[in-house]
C-alpha positions in Angstrom: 0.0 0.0 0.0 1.6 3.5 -0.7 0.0 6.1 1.4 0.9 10.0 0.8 -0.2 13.0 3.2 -0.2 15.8 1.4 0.5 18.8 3.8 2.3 22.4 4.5 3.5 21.7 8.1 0.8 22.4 10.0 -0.5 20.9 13.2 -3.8 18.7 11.9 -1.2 17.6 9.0 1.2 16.6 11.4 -1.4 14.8 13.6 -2.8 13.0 10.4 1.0 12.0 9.8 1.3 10.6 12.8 -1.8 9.0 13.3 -1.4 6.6 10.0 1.7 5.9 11.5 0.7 4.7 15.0 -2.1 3.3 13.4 -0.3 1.1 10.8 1.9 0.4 13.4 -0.6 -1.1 15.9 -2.5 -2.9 13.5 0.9 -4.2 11.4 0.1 -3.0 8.4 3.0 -2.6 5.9 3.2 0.5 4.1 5.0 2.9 2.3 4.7 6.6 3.7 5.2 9.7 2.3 4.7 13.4 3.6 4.6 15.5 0.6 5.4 19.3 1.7 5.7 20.6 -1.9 3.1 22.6 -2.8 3.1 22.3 -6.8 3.0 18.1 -5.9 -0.1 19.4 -3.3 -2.2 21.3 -5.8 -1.6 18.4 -8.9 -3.8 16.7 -6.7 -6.6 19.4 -7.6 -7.2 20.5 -3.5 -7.3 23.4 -2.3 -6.8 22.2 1.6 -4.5 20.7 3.8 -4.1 17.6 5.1 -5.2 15.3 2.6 -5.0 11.4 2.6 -3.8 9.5 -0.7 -3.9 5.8 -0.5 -2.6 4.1 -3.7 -3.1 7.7 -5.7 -6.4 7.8 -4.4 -7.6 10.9 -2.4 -9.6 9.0 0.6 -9.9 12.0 3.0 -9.5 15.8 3.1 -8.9 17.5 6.4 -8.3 15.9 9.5 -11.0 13.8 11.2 -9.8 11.6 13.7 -7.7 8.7 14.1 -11.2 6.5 14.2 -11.9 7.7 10.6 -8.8 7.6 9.3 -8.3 3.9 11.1 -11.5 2.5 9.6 -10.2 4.3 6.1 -6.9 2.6 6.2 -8.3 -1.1 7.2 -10.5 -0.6 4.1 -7.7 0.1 2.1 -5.7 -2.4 3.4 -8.7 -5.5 2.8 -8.8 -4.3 -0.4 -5.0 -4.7 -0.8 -5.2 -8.6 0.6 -3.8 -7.7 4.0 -4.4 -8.9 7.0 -6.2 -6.3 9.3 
């Protein structure tokens, strides 16, 4: 699974960083993670606001909304890849 979060820095980008972390961490997940801080990378998405979630080049989330959501969005993503959540 390659998961990007696409952010300038700012504290909910940071906690969404860290939350896929801990959360692929707890739940041993293997992925590869990428915080993308440029901002011409950021806008070829097509958003307009920080953070946003990309799992396999696929925006899943915009703005930060928890580690529940983003924990329930990642073991989706990750049964779809034929892990083992």
């Amino acid at each position: 699974m390659d998961i990007k979060i696409l952010g300038i820095g700012c504290p909910s980008c940071q906690s969404m960083l860290n939350d896929v972390n801990r959360i692929l961490a707890r739940n041993g997940m293997q992925a590869r993670v990428e915080y993308v801080t440029d901002i011409e990378r950021i806008l070829s998405y097509g958003v307009m606001s920080t953070p946003v979630l990309v799992i396999d080049g696929q925006i899943v989330m915009t703005g930060h909304r928890g580690a529940s959501k983003i924990e329930a969005v990642l073991k989706t993503a990750g049964k779809l890849n034929g892990m083992e959540v």
